[in-house]
PLY file of the C-alpha trace (Angstrom):
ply
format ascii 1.0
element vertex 291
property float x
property float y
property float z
element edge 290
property int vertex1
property int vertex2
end_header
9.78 -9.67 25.08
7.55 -6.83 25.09
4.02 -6.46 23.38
3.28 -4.26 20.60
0.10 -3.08 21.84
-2.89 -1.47 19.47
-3.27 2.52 20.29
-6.60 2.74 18.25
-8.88 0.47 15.41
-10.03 3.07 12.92
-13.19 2.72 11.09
-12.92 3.13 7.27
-13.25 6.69 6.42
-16.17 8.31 4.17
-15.59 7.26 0.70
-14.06 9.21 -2.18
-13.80 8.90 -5.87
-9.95 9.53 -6.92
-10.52 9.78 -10.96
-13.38 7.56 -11.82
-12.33 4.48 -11.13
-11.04 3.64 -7.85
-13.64 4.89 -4.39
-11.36 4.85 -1.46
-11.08 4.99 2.13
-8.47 7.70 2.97
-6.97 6.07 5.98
-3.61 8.69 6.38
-2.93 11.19 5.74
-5.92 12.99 6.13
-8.86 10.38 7.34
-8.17 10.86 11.00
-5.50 13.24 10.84
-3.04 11.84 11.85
-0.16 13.80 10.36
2.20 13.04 7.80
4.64 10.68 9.31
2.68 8.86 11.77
3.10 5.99 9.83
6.46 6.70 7.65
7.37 5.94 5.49
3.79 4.93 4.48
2.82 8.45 3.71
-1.21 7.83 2.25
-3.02 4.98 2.40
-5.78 4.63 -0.24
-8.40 1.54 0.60
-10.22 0.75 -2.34
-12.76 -1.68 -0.39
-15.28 -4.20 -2.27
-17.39 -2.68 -4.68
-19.05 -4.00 -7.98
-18.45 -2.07 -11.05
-20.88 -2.39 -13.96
-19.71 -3.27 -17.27
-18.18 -0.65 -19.40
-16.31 -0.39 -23.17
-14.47 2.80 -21.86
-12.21 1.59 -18.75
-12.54 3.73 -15.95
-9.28 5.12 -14.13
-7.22 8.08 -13.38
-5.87 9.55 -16.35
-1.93 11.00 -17.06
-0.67 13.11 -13.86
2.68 13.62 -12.57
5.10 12.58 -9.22
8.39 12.64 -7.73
9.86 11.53 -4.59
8.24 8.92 -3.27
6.61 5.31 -4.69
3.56 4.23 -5.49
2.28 0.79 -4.19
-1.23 -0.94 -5.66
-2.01 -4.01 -4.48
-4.96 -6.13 -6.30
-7.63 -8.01 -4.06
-10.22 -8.18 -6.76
-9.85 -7.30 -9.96
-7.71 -6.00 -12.26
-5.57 -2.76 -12.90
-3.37 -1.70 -15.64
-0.70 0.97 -15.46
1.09 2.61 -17.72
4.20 5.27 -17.18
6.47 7.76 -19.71
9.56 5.50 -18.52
7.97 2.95 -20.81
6.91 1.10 -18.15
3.59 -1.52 -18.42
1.59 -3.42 -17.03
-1.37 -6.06 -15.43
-1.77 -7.03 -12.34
-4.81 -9.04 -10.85
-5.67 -11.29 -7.72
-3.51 -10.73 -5.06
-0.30 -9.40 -7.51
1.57 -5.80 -7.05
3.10 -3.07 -8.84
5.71 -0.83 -7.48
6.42 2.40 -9.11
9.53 4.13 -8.03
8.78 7.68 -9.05
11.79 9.61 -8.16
12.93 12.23 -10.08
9.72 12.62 -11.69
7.49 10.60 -13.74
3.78 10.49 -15.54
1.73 7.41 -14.84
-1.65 6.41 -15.40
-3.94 3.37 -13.87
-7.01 2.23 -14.82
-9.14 -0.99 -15.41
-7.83 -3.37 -17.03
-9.48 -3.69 -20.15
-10.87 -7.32 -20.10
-12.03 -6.87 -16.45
-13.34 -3.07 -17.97
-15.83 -5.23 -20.42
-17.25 -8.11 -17.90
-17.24 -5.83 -14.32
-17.08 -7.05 -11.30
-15.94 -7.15 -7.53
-13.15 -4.59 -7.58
-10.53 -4.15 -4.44
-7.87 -2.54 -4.11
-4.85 -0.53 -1.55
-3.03 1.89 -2.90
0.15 3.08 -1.15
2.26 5.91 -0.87
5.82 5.03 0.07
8.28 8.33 0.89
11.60 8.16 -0.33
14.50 9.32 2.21
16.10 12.87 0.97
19.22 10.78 -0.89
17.09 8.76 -2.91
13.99 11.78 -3.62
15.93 11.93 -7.44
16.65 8.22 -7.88
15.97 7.28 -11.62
12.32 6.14 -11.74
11.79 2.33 -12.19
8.92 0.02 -12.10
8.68 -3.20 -10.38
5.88 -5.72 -11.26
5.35 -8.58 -8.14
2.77 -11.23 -9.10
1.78 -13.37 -6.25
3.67 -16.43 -7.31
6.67 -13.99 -6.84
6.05 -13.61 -3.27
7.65 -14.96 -0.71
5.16 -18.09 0.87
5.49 -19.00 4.42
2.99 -21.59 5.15
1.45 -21.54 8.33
1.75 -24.95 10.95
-1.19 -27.33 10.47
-2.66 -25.87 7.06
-3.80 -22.32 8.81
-2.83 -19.95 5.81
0.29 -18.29 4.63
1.72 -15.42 5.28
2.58 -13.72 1.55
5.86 -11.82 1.86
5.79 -8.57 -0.45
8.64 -6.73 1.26
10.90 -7.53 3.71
11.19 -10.85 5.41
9.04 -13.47 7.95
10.28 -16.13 9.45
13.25 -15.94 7.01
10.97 -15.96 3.93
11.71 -13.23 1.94
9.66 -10.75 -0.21
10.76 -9.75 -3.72
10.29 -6.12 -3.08
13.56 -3.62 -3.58
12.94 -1.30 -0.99
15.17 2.04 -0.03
14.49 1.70 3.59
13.80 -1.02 5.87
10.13 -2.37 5.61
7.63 -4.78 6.03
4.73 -5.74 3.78
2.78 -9.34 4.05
-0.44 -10.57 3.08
-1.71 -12.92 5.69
-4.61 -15.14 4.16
-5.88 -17.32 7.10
-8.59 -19.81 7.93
-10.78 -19.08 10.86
-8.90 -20.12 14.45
-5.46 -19.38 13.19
-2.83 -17.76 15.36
0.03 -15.70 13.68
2.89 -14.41 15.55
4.34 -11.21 14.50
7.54 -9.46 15.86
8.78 -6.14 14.26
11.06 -3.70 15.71
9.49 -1.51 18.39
10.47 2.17 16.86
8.94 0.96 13.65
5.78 2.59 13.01
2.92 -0.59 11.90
-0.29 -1.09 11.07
-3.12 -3.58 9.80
-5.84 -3.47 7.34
-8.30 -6.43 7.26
-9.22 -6.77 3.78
-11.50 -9.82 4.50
-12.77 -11.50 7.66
-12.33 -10.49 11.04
-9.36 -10.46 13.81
-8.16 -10.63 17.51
-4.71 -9.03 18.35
-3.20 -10.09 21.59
-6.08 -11.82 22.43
-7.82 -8.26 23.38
-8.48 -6.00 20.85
-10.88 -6.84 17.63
-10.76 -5.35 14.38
-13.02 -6.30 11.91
-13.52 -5.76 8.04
-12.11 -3.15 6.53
-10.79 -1.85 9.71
-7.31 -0.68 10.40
-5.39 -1.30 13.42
-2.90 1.38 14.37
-0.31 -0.07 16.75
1.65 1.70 19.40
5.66 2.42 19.70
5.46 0.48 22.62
6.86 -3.39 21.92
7.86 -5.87 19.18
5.71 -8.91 19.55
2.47 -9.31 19.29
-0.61 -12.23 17.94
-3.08 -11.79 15.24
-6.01 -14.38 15.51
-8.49 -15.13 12.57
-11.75 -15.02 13.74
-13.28 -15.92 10.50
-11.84 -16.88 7.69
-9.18 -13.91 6.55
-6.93 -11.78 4.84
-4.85 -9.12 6.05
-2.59 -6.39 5.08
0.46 -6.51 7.51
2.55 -2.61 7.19
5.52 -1.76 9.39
8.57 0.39 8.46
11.57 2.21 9.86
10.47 5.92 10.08
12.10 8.46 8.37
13.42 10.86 10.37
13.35 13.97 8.24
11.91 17.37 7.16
8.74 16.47 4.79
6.60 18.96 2.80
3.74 17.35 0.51
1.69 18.94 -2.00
-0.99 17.53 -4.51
1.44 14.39 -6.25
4.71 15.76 -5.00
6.73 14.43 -1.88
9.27 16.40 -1.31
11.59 17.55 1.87
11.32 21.19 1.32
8.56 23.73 -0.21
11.52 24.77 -2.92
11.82 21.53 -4.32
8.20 21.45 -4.68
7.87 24.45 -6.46
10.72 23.22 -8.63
9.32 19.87 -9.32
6.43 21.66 -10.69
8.53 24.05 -12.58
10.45 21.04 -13.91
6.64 19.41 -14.87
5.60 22.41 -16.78
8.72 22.41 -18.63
8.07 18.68 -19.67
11.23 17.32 -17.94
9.02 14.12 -16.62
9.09 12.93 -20.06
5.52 12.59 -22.34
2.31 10.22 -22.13
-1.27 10.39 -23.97
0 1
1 2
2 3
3 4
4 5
5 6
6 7
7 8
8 9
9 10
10 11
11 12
12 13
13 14
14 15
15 16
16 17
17 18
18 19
19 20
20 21
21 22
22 23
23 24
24 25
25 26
26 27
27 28
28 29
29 30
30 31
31 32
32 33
33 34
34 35
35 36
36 37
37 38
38 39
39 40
40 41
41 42
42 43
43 44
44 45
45 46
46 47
47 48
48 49
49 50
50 51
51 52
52 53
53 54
54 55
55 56
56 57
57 58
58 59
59 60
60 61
61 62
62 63
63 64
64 65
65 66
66 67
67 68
68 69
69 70
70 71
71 72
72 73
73 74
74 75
75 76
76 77
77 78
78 79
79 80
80 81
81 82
82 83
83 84
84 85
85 86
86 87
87 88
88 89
89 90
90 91
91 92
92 93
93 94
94 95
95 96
96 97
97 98
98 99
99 100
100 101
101 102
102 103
103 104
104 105
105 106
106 107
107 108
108 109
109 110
110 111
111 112
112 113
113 114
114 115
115 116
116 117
117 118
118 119
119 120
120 121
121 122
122 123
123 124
124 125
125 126
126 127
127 128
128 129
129 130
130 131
131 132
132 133
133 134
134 135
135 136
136 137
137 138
138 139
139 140
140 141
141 142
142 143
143 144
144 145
145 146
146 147
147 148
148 149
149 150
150 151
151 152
152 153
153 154
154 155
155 156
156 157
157 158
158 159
159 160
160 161
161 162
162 163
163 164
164 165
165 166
166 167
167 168
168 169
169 170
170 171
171 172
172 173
173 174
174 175
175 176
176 177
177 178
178 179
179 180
180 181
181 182
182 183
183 184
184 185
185 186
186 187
187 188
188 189
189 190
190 191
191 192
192 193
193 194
194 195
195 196
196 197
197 198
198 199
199 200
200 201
201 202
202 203
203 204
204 205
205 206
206 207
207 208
208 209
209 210
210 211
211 212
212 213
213 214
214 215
215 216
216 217
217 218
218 219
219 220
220 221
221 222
222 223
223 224
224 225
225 226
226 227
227 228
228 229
229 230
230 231
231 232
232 233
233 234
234 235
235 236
236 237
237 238
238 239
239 240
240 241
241 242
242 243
243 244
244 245
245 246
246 247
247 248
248 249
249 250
250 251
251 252
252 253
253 254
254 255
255 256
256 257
257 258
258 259
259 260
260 261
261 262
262 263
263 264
264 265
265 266
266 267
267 268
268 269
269 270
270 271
271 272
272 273
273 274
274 275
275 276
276 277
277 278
278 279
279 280
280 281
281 282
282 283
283 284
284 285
285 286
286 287
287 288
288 289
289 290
């Protein structure tokens, strides 16, 4: 079987604020340029990495703004995030739990700090995704799915070495809760130091890992340390991540999709037109209404 080998490790990027809650790492699109579907259908990945927020009565955040076609993926390391969309959909999630916004045809969401966390402060960490949507699906009714981490699918590891958490997808026939509109792979592996995890994902899909803790060894060559993401080649299927500390890490792969793509600010679209209608269709209050 042939290896999936690593093409590069990528250093976090220089920090941003996006509103004034969340300082990210801008990983793709635009930290190392590496177009816009060299790792569809992840379009953007957003790396919140650990950071301590002081104590505030006002929660920090990114207030009401508008998308459509594509989803929106947080997931919660360290503290905790609440989002709230003009579908009516709500929500909490903390320590290593999801949410999954489908925004579709068009939809307003905010996210910000949960208020308890908001009052105390604290280690904050977070990833935030964005998932494209093939051109069939670009209008799909928005939804909202909420994934705690008892949700997940569990596969422990031989010998008590970890598990591998299953948010989309499936591993060794575990599988994640995530509805997804094409095929991908999500997993959270959280392993002690010396464990071994074997990974095999389709060659043509395009993958990728982000250590959110510790420190790793693929293939028994190439090392990748906090907050580092490994960008894997097109090359081969199979391939080993090692723990060299104790760890977690963010496990993406996914079937690309093989079509025209034009992005601009929080629209995904296939086409300049439909952007420019999408923000015709925003002016004209068509995504629906949220303070």
């Amino acid at each position: 079987m042939a290896i999936k080998t690593v093409q590069q490790v990528l250093a976090p990027p220089d920090p941003h604020m996006v509103g004034d809650g969340f300082r990210v790492h801008n990983f793709f699109p635009g930290g190392y340029n590496m177009g816009k579907k060299r790792m569809s259908p992840f379009f953007l990945l957003d790396y919140n990495s650990l950071v301590d927020f002081a104590a505030r009565e006002t929660p920090r955040g990114v207030g009401v703004h508008p998308h459509r076609g594509f989803e929106t993926v947080t997931i919660a390391y360290q503290g905790k995030v609440a989002h709230h969309d003009s579908a009516g959909h709500s929500g909490v999630i903390g320590e290593g739990d999801v949410q999954w916004m489908t925004a579709g045809s068009g939809i307003l969401h905010k996210e910000y700090h949960d208020a308890e966390y908001s009052r105390t402060g604290g280690p904050f960490q977070m990833v935030q995704l964005w998932v494209n949507l093939p051109q069939k699906d670009k209008m799909t009714t928005p939804k909202y799915q909420e994934i705690t981490r008892g949700r997940m699918g569990q596969y422990h590891l031989p010998g008590d070495q970890g598990t591998v958490e299953v948010i989309a997808g499936s591993y060794e026939g575990v599988k994640g809760p995530a509805h997804t509109f094409t095929p991908m792979e999500a997993y959270n592996l959280r392993v002690k130091k010396g464990a071994v995890v074997n990974l095999d994902l389709p060659a043509h899909y395009n993958t990728g890992l982000l250590v959110v803790q510790g420190g790793i060894r693929i293939n028994n060559t190439e090392k990748a340390s906090l907050d580092h993401f490994a960008l894997f080649e097109n090359n081969g299927s199979s391939f080993t991540v090692e723990a060299l500390e104790d760890s977690v890490i963010l496990v993406l792969s996914g079937e690309p999709i093989d079509e025209p793509l034009f992005a601009y600010g929080p629209f995904l679209m296939n086409t300049y037109e439909e952007v420019q209608q999408a923000y015709d269709d925003f002016n004209k209050g068509k995504f629906g209404y949220l303070e």
